[in-house]
Steps between C-alpha positions, in 0.01 A plus 500: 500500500320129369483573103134396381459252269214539225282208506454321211092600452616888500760442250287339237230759573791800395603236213073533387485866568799581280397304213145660495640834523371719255261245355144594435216340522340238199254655353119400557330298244317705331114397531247406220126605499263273422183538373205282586302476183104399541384212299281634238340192384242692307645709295340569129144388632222734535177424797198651486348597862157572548379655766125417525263719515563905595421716824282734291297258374181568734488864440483402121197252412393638182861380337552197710155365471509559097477145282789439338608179293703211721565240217330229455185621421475641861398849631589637797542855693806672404637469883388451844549644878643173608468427842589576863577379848216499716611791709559658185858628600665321181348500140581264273612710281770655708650161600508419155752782420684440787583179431552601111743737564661262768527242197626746257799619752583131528483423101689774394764407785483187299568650199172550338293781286162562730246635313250623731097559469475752730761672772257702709177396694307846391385441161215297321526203321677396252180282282612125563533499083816790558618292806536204230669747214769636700632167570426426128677802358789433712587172350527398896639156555226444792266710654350442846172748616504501872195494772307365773201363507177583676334138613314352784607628848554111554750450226868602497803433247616568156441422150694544179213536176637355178319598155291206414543654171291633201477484061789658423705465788873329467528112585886634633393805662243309703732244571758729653174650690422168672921438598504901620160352735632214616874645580345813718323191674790343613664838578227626722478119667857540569470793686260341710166646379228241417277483218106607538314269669129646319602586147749336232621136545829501685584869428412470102198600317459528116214817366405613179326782635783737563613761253817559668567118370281476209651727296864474622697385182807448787554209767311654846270404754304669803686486849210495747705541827251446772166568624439865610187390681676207712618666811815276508574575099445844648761516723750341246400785239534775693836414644791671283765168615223234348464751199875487456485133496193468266749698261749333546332196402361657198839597387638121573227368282574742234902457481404093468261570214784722301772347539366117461 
């Protein structure tokens, strides 16, 4: 019988197997968690949101039609209705909660204390001289009361309202007001929504005739997101995504002003 001859590949395959024999496996490296930390670029600063204006308001006109003192030497009802789309399926004073409670999620994200107005849509008022005190009494670092604006069915856009100022007010404080304008501006521009074409001049406006500025001892202005009674401002106002974005922008403005 032929004898058979190992070839050389089998041999060195036995040589392998011995030598691993009894071996065990490396272990595994072990693995690391990470954690992805959010930038918090406003942490220690304090915003004051207001939301204008109250969805009670109407069934109330004794209190919201009362005189009260707006600085300046200026009287003027406690509150108001606002205003409305013309098919009346949004108030004005809805969207502006939405979007102030949008902002706030966003700011405190961001690391910020949100001191808010008013966190339900039921109620009636505050008076526009409390709306200016609980930013006050808060020591906020900028305050921002949000709304939309009732105009000509022909006009559309925003504007941002900056205190013109009045005796007493701070040269700083105003100052700050008119870079907080100027920065929600360029926020809301780069978003893609365009200034009012029938009110302001290029998105800005100065007034002495508002309490919520007048008596504000802290940098803020008046966000007047669109026109209720333009049907294409409509659309954008009632759409949640464009409301998101409006925020958004609010909150971009915001983080440039605090941390400049």
């Amino acid at each position: 019988m032929r004898r058979q001859i190992p070839s050389l590949a089998a041999t060195l395959g036995a040589a392998v197997l011995a030598a691993t024999a009894g071996l065990t496996a490396a272990p595994a490296e072990p693995t690391v968690a990470t954690t992805v930390v959010e930038a918090r670029p406003l942490d220690g600063k304090i915003v004051h949101l207001d939301a204008g204006h109250n969805g009670g308001n109407a069934s109330a006109p004794s209190t919201i039609n009362a005189l009260v003192d707006a600085g300046g030497g200026v009287r003027k009802a406690c509150d108001t209705t606002g205003t409305e789309t013309n098919d009346r399926k949004l108030t004005e004073a809805a969207f502006n909660l939405d979007v102030a409670q949008r902002l706030e999620r966003l700011l405190e994200r961001r690391g910020a204390t949100v001191v808010m107005t008013r966190r339900s849509n039921r109620g009636v008022g505050p008076c526009i001289t409390r709306r200016a005190a609980i930013g006050n009494e808060a020591g906020a670092d900028a305050a921002v009361s949000i709304h939309a604006d009732g105009g000509p069915a022909t006009g559309r856009g925003f504007h941002v309202i900056r205190p013109k100022g009045v005796s007493g007010q701070d040269r700083a404080m105003l100052d700050a007001s008119d870079r907080l304008g100027r920065r929600i501006r360029t926020a809301l521009r780069a978003k893609g929504y365009r200034p009012a074409t029938y009110i302001a001049r290029q998105g800005l406006d100065l007034r002495d005739d508002l309490g919520g500025l007048n008596l504000s001892e802290v940098p803020k202005v008046f966000a007047e997101l669109g026109n209720m009674r333009n049907a294409a401002d409509a659309r954008l106002l009632k759409s949640t995504r464009h409301r998101e974005r409006m925020a958004e922008a609010l909150a971009d403005a915001l983080t440039t002003q605090l941390t400049s």
